[in-house]
C-alpha positions as CSV (number, residue, x, y, z in Angstrom):
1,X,0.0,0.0,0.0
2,X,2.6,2.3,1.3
3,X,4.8,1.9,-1.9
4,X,1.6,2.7,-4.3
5,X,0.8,5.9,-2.3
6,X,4.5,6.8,-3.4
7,X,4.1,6.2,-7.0
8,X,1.0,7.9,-7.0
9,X,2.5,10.7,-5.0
10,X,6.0,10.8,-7.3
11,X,3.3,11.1,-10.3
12,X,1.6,14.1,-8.9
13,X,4.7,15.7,-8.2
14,X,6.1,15.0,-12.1
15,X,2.4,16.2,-13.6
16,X,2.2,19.3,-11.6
17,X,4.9,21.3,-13.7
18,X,3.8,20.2,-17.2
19,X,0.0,21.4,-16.5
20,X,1.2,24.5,-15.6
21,X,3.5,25.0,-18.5
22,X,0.2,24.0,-20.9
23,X,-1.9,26.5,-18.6
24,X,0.7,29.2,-19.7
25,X,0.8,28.2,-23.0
26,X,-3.1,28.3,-23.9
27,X,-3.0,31.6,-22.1
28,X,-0.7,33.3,-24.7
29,X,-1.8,31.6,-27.7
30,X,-3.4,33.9,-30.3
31,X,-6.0,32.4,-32.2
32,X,-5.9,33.0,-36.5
33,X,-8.6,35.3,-38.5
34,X,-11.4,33.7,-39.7
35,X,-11.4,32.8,-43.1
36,X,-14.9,34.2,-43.6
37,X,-16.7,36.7,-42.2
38,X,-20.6,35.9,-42.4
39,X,-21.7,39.5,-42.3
40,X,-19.6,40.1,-45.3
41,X,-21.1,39.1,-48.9
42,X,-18.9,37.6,-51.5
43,X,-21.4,38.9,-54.1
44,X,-20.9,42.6,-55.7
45,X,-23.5,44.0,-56.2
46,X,-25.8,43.3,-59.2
47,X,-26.3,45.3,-62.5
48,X,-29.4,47.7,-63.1
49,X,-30.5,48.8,-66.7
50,X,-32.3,51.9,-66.5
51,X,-32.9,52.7,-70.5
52,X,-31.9,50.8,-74.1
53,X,-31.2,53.6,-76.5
54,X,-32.8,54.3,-79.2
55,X,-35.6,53.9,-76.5
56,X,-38.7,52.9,-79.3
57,X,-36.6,50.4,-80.7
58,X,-33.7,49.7,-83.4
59,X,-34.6,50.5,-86.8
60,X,-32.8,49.4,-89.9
61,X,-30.0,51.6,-90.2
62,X,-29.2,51.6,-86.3
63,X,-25.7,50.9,-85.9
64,X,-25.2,50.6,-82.1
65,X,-27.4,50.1,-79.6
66,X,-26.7,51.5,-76.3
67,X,-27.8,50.2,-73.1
68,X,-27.7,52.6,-69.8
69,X,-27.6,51.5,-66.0
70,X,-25.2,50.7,-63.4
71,X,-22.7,48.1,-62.1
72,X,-22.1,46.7,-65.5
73,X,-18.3,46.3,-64.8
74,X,-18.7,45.0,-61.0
75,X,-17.4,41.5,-61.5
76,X,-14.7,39.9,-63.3
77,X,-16.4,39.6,-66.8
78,X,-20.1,41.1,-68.1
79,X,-22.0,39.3,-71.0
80,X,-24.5,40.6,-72.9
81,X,-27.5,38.3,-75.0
82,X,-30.3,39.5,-77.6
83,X,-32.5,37.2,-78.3
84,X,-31.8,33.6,-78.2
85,X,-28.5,33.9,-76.4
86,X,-26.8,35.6,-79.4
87,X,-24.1,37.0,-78.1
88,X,-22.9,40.7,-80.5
89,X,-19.9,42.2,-80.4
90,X,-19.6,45.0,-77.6
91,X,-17.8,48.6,-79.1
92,X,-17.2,49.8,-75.4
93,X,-18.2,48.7,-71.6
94,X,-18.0,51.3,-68.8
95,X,-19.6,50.8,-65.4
96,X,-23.3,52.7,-66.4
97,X,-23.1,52.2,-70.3
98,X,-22.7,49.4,-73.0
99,X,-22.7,50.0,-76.5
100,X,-23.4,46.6,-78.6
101,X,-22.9,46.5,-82.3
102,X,-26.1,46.0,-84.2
103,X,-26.7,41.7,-83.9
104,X,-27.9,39.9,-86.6
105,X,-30.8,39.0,-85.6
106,X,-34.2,40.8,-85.6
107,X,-37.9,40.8,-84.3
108,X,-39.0,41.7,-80.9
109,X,-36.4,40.4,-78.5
110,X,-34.9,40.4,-75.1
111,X,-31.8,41.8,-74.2
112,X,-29.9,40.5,-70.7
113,X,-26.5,42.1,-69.6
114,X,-25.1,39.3,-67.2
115,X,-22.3,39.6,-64.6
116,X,-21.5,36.7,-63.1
117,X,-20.4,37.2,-59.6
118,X,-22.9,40.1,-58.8
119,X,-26.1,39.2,-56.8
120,X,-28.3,39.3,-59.3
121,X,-26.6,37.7,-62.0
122,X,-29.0,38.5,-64.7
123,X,-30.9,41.8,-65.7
124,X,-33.0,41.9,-68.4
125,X,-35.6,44.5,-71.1
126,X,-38.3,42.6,-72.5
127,X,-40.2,42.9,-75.9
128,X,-37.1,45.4,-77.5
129,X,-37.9,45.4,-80.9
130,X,-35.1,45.2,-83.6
131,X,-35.9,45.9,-87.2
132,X,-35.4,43.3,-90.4
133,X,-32.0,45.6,-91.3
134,X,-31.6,44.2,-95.2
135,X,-33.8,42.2,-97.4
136,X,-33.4,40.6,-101.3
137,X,-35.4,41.3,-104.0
138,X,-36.3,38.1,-105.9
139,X,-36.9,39.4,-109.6
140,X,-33.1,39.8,-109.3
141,X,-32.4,36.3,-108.7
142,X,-29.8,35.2,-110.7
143,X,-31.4,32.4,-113.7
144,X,-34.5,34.2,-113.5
145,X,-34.2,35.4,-117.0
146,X,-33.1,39.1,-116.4
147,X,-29.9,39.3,-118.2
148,X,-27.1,40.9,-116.7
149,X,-26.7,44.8,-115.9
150,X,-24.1,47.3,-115.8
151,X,-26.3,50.0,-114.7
152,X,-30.0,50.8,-113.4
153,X,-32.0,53.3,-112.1
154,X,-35.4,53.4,-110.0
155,X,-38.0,55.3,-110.7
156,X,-40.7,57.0,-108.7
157,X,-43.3,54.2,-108.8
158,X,-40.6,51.8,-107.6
159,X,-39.8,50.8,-111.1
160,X,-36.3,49.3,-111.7
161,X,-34.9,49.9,-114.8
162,X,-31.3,48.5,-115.7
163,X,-29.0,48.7,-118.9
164,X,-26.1,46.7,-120.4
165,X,-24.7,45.8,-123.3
166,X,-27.3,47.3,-126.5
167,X,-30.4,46.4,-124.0
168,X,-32.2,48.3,-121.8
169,X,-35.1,46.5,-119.3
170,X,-37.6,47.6,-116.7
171,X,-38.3,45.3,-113.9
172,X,-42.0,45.6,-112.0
173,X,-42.1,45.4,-108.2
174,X,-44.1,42.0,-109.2
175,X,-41.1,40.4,-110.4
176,X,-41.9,41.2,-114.0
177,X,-39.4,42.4,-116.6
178,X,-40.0,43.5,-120.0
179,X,-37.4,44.3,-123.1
180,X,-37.8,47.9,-123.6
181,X,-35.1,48.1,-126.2
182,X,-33.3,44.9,-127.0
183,X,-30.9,45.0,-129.9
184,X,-30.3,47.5,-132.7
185,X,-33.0,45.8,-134.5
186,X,-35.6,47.3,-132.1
187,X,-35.3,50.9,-131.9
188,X,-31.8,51.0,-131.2
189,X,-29.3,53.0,-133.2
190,X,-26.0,51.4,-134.8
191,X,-23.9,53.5,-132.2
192,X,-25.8,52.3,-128.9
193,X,-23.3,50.2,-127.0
194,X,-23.0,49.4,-123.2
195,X,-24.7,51.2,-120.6
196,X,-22.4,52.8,-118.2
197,X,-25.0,54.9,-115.9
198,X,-28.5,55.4,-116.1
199,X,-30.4,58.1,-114.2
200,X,-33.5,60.0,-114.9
201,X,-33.7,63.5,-115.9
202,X,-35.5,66.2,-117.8
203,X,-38.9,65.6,-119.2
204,X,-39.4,62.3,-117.3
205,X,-36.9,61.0,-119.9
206,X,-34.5,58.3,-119.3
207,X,-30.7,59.6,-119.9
208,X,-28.3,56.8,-120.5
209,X,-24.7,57.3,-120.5
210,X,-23.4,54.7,-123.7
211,X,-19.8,54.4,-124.8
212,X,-18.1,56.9,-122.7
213,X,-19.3,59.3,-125.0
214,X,-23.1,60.3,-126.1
215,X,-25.6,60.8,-123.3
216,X,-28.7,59.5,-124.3
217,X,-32.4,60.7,-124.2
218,X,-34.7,57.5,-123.9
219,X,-38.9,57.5,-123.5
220,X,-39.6,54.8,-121.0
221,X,-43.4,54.8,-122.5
222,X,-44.2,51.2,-124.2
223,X,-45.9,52.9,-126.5
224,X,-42.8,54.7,-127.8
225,X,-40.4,51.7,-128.0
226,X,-40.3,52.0,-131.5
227,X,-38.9,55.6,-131.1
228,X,-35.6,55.5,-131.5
229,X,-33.9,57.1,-128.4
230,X,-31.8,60.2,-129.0
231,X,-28.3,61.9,-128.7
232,X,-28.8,64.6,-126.0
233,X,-25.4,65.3,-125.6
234,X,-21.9,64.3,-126.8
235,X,-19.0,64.6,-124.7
236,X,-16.3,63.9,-126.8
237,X,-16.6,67.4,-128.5
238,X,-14.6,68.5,-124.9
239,X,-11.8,66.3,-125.6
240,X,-11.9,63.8,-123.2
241,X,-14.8,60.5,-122.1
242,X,-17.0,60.2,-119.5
243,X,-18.4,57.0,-117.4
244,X,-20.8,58.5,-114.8
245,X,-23.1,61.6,-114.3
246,X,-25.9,62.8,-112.2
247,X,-28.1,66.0,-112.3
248,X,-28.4,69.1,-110.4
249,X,-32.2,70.7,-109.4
250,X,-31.7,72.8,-112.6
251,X,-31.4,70.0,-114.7
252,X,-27.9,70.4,-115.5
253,X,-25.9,67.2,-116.0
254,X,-22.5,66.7,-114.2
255,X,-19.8,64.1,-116.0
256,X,-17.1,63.0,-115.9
257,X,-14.0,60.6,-117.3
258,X,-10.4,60.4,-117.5
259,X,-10.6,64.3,-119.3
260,X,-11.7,65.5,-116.4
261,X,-15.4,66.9,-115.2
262,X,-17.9,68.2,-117.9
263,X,-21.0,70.1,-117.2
264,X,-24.3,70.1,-120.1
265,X,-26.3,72.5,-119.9
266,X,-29.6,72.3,-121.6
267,X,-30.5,74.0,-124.8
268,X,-34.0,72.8,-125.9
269,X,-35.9,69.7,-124.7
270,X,-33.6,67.2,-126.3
271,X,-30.4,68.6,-126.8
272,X,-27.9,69.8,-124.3
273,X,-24.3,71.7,-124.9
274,X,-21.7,70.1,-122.9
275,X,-18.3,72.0,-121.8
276,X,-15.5,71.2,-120.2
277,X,-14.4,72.6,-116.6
278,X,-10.6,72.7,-115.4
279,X,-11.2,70.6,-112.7
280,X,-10.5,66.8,-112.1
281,X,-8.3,66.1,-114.9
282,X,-6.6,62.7,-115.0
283,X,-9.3,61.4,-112.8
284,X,-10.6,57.8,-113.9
285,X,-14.1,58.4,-112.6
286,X,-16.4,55.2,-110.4
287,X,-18.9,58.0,-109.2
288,X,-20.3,61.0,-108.9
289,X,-23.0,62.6,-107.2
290,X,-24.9,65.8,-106.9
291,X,-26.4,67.1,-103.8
292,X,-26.6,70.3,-101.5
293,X,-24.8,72.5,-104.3
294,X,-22.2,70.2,-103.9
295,X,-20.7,67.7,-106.6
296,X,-18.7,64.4,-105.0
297,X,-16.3,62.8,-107.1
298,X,-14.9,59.3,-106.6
299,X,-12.1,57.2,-108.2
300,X,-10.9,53.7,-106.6
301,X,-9.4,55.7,-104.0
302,X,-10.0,59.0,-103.3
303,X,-13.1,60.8,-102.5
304,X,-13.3,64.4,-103.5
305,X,-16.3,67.2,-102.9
306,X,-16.5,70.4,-104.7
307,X,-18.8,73.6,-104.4
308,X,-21.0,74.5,-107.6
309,X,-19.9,77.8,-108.4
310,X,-22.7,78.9,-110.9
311,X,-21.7,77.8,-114.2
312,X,-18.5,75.5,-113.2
313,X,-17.4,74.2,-109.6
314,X,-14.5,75.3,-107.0
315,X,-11.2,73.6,-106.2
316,X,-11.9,69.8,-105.2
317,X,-11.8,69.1,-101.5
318,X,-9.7,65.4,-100.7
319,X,-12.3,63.8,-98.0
320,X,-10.5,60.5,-98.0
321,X,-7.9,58.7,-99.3
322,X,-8.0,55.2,-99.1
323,X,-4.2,54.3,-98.9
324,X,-4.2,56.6,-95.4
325,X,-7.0,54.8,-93.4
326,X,-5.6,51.4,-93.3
327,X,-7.4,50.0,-96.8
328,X,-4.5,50.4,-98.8
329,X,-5.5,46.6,-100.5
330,X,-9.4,48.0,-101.3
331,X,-10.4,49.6,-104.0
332,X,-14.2,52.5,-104.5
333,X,-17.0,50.4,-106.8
334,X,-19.6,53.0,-105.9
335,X,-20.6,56.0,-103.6
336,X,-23.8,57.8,-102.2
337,X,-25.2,60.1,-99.4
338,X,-27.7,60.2,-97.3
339,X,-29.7,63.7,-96.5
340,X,-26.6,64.8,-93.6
341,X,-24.1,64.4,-96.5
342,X,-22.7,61.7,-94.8
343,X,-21.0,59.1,-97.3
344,X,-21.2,55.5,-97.8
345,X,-18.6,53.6,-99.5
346,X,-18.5,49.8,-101.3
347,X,-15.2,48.9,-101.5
348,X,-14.3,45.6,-103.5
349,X,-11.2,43.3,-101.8
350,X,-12.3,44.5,-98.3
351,X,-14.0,42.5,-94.7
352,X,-17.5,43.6,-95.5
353,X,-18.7,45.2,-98.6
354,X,-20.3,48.6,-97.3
355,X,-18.9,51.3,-95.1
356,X,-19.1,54.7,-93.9
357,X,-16.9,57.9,-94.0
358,X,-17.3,58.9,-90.4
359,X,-17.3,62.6,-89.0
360,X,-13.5,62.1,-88.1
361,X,-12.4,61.2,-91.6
362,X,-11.8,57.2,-90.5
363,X,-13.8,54.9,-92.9
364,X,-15.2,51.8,-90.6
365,X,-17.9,49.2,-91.7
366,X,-21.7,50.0,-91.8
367,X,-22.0,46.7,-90.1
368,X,-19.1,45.3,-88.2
369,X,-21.2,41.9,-88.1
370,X,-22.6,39.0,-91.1
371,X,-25.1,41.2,-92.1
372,X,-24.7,42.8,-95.5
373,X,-23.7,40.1,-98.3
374,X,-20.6,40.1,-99.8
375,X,-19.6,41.4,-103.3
376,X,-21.6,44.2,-103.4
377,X,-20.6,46.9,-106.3
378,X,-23.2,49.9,-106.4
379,X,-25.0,51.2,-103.7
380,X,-28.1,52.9,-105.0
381,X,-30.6,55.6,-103.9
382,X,-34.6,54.6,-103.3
383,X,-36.8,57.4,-104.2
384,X,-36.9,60.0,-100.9
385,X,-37.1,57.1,-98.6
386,X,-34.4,55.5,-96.0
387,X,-34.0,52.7,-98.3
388,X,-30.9,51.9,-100.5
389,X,-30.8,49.4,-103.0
390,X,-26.9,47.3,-103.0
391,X,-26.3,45.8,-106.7
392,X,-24.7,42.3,-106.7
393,X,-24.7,42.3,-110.7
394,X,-21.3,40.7,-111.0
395,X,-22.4,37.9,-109.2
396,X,-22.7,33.9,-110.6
397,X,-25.2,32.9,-108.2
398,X,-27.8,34.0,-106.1
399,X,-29.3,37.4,-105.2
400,X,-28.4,40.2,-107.5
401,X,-30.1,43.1,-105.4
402,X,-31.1,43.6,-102.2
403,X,-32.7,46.4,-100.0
404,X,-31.2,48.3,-97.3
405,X,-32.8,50.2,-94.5
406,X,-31.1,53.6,-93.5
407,X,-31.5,55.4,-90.2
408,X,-32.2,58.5,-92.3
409,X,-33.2,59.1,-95.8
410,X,-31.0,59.5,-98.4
411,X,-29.7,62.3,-100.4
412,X,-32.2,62.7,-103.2
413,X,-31.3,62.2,-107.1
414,X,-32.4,65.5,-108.7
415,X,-32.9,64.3,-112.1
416,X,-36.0,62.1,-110.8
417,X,-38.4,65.6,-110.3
418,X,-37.3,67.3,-113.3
């Protein structure tokens, strides 16, 4: 007994110290940070649209749609969806605006901006409507039976009318096209050749540029297609040829060619007297166009405007050069305005087909996304609408024309109301 009580009393003795040394210990131990905190969130907080500009919906024409809110940048990445989780291409992202490129697709829509991280990870607009931007016009189907074009012209009933080699046809808004003039052996004259431009002008007659050289008068009346159409003006009495022209509100006609620009002046019903100026010389012509008391000349690179100075025009102004905006490869097909004067460029050996000669002087895309076709070569005017009409003439296959909504109308042709 007596030599247990001394074990246990020797064990006491040993355990005393360590107890106190863990005591001590445990008193100045200091205990880690939590890890979390549960009265912090690890949420930021969610995104908020306030308005989608334009507010009654996108148009065709409408470029960029902008939305407005706040804490579209609070998390790591932001998404935005129209429609059927299409995803567009986002021009710029601050933390109270995106700006989305126009999408491809079209209807009444919803448009959700998501943030991933934030509390509410999805915001949304309902029922935002998104107009059909560009549309083809079957009659120009390619094997339809409409021979091929090198130039055309709409008239005020919506009325196509297009020219090529020795033939000129209209085409109905029915899909309906009818020979007005064939061949030589049906009202044509022995020195009608290919079409180069085709506008309407004085009279209500049809003026067709043939040859780079005559300007032709033309009646569009079936009645008339025996009547031979007439020489209204020849250009090659001013030295030089001519491959595009357009009219001013007076009826005067504005050409030009490789001689340089020629104005004709009318000097009865079907004649007109055609002079030289001393501007544009050595200028190989793709376009011109008259609006605003302003003529715009384009070759396959540059862009000029002049002002019309009464009976001739000023010094040309360059607006763009092609080699000094990064499309050195690209080459000018075709040109037009709308009513701000703003112009709209088809460039061949480019990304996209159509683009636009911003306020800044840069030339970007009218739509940076699949939404025009390819291989587009004339962009023409409707009649005072917001419509243009791209020509795809060159084409093998598929849709020749097709129609193009505009935010705002474009520049009027002045030869249509004479």
């Amino acid at each position: 007994m007596n030599k247990i009580k001394l074990i246990q009393n020797l064990y006491l003795f040993l355990l005393i110290p360590f107890l106190f040394l863990l005591v001590s210990s445990c008193e100045d131990f200091d205990e880690p940070g939590k890890i979390y905190k549960p009265e912090e969130s690890i949420h930021v907080n969610g995104a908020i649209i306030t308005s989608i500009e334009p507010g009654n919906g996108a148009i065709a024409g409408v470029r960029v749609i902008t939305i407005l809110g706040q804490n579209f940048t609070s998390g790591d990445t932001t998404w935005v969806f129209v429609g059927n989780n299409s995803s567009p291409l986002i021009k710029s992202l601050s933390d109270t605006k995106i700006e989305i490129y126009r999408p491809t697709n079209f209807g009444t829509v919803e448009i959700k901006v998501v943030v991933p991280s934030s509390i509410d990870t999805i915001v949304r607009i309902e029922n935002y409507n998104i107009e059909v931007p560009i549309d083809s016009i079957q009659p120009f189907l390619v094997g339809s039976g409409l021979p091929n074009f090198s130039a055309m012209e709409i008239g005020k009933n919506g009325t196509f009318w297009t020219a090529g080699n020795r033939r000129i046809d209209t085409v109905s808004a029915d899909g309906l096209f009818f020979g007005l003039y064939k061949d030589r052996n049906n009202g044509l004259p022995s020195s009608f050749g290919t079409v180069t431009d085709l506008k309407f002008g004085r009279g209500g007659f049809l003026y067709a540029l043939v040859g780079r050289a005559d300007i032709y008068q033309i009646s569009t009346a079936v009645a008339d297609s025996v009547k031979a159409p007439l020489v209204y003006a020849n250009l090659t009495s001013t030295g030089g040829t001519a491959s595009k022209f357009d009219f001013d509100e007076q009826g005067n006609i504005y050409s030009g060619g490789n001689g340089g620009l020629y104005i004709v002046t009318p000097l009865t019903d079907s004649t007109g007297n055609a002079v030289s100026t001393d501007q544009y010389s050595g200028v190989t012509f793709v376009e011109i166009r008259v609006f605003n008391n302003h003529v715009y000349v384009a070759d396959s690179k540059n862009i000029w405007r002049s002002s019309i100075n009464g009976s001739t025009v000023g010094t040309p102004e360059l607006l763009v050069n092609l080699n000094n905006v990064g499309l050195d490869s690209c080459t000018i097909s075709s040109i037009n305005l709308d009513i701000d004067e703003r112009v709209y460029l088809c460039l061949q050996n480019a990304r996209y087909s159509l683009y636009v000669l911003e306020n800044d002087g840069s030339v970007t895309p009218f739509y940076v996304d699949n939404i025009i076709p390819s291989a587009v070569r004339q962009i023409l005017g409707g009649y005072n609408s917001r419509y243009f009409y791209l020509n795809r003439s060159g084409i093998a296959s598929g849709i020749r024309m097709f129609i193009l909504g505009m935010e705002k109308n474009g520049a009027p042709y002045y030869g249509r109301d004479l």
